[in-house]
N, C-alpha and C positions, 0 to 999 in steps of 0.2 A: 166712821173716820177715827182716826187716832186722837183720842184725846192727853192731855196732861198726865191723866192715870197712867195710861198705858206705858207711858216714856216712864215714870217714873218708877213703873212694877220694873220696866226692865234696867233700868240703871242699879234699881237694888240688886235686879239679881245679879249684874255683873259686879257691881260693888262686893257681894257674897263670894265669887268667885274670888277677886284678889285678894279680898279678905283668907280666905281658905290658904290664899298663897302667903300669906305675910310673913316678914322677916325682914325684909329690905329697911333701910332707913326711911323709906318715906313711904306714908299710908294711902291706900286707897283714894281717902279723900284729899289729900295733897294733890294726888296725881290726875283728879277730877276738877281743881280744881285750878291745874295748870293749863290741862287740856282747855278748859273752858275760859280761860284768861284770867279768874279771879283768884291767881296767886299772890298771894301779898307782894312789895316790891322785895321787901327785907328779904324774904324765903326766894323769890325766882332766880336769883343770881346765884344761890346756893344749888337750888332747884338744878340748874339748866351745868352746873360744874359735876354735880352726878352724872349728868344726864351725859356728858361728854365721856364719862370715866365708864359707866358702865353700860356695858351694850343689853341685857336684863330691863335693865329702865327703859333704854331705848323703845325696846320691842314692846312696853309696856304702852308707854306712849301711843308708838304709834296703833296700836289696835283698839286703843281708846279710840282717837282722831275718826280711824276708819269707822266704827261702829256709829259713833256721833253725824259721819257726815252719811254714812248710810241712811240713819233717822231723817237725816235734813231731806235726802232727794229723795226717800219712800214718796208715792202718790197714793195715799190709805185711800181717798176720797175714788179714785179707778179699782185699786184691789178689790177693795171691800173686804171684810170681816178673813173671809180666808187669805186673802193678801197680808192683811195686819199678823193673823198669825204666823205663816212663812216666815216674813219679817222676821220678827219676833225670834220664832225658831233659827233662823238662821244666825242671828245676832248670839245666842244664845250657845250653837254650837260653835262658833269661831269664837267666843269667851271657854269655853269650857276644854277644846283644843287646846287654846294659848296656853290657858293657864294651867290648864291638869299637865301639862307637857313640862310647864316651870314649875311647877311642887316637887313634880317627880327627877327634875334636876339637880345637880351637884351644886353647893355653892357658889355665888357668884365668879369669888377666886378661883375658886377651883376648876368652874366652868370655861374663864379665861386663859387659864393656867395651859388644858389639856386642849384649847382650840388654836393658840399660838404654836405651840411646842409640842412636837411627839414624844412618848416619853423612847430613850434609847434603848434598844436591847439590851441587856447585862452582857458584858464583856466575855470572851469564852478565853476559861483556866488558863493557863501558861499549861506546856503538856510536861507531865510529869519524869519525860526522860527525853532526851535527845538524844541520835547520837548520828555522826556522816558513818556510812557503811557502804563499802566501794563509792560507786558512780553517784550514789542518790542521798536520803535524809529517812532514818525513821524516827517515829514520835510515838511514845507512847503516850494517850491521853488519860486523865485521872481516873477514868471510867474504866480502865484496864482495855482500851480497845486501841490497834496498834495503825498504823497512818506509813506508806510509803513501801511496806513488804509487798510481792507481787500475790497472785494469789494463793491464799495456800489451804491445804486439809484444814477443818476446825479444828481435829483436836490438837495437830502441831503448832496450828496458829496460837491457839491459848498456851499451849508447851512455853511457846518465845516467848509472848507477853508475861506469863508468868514469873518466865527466869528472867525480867528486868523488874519487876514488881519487889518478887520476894527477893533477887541476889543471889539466889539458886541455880544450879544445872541439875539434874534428873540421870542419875548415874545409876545404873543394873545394877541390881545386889549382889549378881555373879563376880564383882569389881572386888569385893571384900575378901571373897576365896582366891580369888584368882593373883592378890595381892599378898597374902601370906601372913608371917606374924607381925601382927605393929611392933614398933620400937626397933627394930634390926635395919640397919642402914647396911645396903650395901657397898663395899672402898671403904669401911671406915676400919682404918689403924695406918701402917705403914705406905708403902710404894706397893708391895705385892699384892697385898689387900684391896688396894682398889683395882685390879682385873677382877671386873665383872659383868654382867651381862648388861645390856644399854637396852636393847628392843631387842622384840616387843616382850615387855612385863609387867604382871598385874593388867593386860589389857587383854581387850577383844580387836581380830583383824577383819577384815572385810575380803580381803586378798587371800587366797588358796595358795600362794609360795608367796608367804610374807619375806619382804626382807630383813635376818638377824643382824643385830651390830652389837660389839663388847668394845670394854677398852682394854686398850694393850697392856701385854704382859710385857718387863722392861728388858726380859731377859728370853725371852721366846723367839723361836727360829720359826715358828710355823703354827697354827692352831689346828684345830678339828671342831666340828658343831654335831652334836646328836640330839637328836628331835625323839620323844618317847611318850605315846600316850599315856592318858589317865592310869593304868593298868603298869607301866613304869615299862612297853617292852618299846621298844627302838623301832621310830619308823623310817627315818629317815638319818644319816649322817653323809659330812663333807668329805673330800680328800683335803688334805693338807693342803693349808689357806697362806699366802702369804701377808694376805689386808685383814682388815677387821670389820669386815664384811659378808654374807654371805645369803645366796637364793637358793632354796633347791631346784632341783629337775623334777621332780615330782610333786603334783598338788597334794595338797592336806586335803582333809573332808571339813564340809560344810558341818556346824552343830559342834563340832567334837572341841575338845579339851586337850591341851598338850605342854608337856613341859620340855626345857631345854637347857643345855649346859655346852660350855664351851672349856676344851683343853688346851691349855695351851704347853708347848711341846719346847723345853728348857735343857742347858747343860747340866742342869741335875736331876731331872726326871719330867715327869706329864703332872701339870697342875692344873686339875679342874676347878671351875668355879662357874654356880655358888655351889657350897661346901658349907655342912651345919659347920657354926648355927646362922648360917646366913639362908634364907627364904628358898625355896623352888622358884626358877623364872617361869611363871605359871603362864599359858594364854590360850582367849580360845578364838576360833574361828565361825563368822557370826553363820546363824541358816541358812537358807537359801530364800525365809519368808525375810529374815530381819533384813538380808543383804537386797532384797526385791525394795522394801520399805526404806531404806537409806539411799539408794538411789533414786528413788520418787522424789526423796522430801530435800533434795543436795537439788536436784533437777528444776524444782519448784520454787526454791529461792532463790535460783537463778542468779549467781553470784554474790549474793549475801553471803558477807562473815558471819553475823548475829545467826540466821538460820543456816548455815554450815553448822555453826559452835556448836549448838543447841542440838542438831540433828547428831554429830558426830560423839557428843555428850551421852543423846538417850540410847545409840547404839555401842555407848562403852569404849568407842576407839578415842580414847584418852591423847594422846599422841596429836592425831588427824585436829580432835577439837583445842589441842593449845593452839595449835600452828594460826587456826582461824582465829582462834580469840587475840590471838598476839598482830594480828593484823588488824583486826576491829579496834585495838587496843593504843596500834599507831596513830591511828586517825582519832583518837577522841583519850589522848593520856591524863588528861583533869577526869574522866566519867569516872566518879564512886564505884556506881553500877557495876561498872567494868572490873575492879578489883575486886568486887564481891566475888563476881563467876571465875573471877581467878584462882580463891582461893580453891576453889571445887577441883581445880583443876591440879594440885600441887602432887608432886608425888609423894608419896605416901610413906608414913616417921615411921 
């Protein structure tokens, strides 16, 4: 049968156990000795104001309670000897649960803390560009990854994200030849001066009979346009134009390089232009892979200004990507951004 010993090995050992757990304001034997009524009055009222505040004590409590009144309804005197120890063991493993569960817990506050309150997700960046672009909204996120473009090539999709990142466009090196010498402004002096070539210059076209334009000479009855390859020999020329304008009949070649001059035809003679020391009106006509690859990536942004700009940028047609950008431009005139890629765009001192 259960004697006095037995109750007493096992109250130590649960004693041992909270002990292992301590930190609380009230020990062991406080809590031993609430459970079992003989808490001073002074301390119970303190006692039972814990006991309300924190839920730790509560649980403490009550598995004292239980263990105690488990001891009361035991019947050692039916178990016998292997009863007493089940007992025992049992009491034993529901102290050591409880309590190795609360050592290895967070603070009481703490514990409180994260059982009322989830803690919130961290708020996500504000995206580091915005801009409305036609119908829709694109966003570029700080992570450089871009939100509302349809879908596009990787490597063009980083192209676009890029050029709002860095404030860059990605313009051919062929741009630099094809533009002639810095510092020479074409129109600059008088009225005759400025008749000169308008398009296409310093660019690349996409179009096999691009269309020429110049501005008027003030005193010309008619002009002339001659087209002449890299090699300077004449592949094409106008008849006598009365606009200032003009398309051929015949396509250009894909890849090829071409220069152009316009005369225009005055009561005191033919005045071509440009004329050193003003520049060659350089331009080429893009391949048949570039021109395959600018309508892919026009096609895939699917009305996008942003990928237009971009696209008509890395394929050099200078022209094509203001026109876009000047449009992306209306719809978002405070964007930085957007002035940056402007400058890329300017033509050229």
């Amino acid at each position: 049968m259960t004697t006095p010993e037995d109750r007493t090995r096992l109250e130590k050992g649960l004693r041992a156990f909270l002990q292992a757990s301590d930190g609380e304001a009230w020990n062991e034997e406080q809590v031993g000795a609430y459970v079992d009524g003989q808490l001073p009055a002074e301390d119970r009222a303190a006692f039972e104001l814990s006991l309300a505040e924190d839920p730790q004590l509560r649980l403490e409590v009550a598995d004292l309670q239980a263990l105690r009144k488990e001891m009361r309804l035991g019947r050692p005197e039916r178990r016998g000897l292997g009863g007493m120890r089940a007992a025992l063991a049992a009491a034993a493993a529901l102290a050591l649960a409880v309590f190795g569960w609360r050592a290895l817990s967070p603070a009481p506050d703490t514990v409180h803390v994260a059982s009322s309150t989830a803690q919130p997700s961290p708020p996500e960046a504000a995206p580091r560009v915005t801009l409305e672009d036609g119908a829709g909204q694109v966003l570029l996120a700080h992570d450089g990854t871009l939100r509302g473009l349809p879908k596009l090539a990787p490597e063009f999709e980083a192209a676009v994200a890029g050029a709002l990142r860095e404030g860059q466009l990605s313009l051919p090196a062929e741009l630099g030849h094809l533009r002639g010498r810095a510092g020479v402004l074409m129109g600059a002096g008088g009225a005759e001066s400025r008749f000169a070539p308008e398009a296409p210059v310093g660019t690349q076209v996409s179009d096999l009979r691009p269309r020429f334009n110049w501005n008027p000479h003030p005193q010309a009855r008619a002009y002339v346009v001659t087209v002449l390859d890299a090699q300077l020999d004449p592949v094409a020329e106008s008849p006598e134009l009365r606009g200032t304008s003009w398309t051929p009949d015949r396509p250009l070649r894909h890849g090829r390089e071409y220069i152009w001059q316009v005369a225009a035809l005055t009561p005191g003679g033919r005045v071509t232009t440009p004329a050193p020391p003003l520049p060659e009106a350089r331009f080429r006509v893009l391949s048949e892979r570039e021109a395959a690859v600018l309508k892919e990536r026009l096609a895939a942004g699917n009305g996008s200004h942003l990928a237009a700009t971009v696209a008509y940028a890395e394929a050099g047609l200078v022209a094509e990507a203001r026109k876009e950008l000047a449009a992306l431009r209306a719809q978002n005139p405070e964007s930085v951004a957007l002035r940056q890629l402007e400058t890329r765009l300017l033509p050229p001192r």
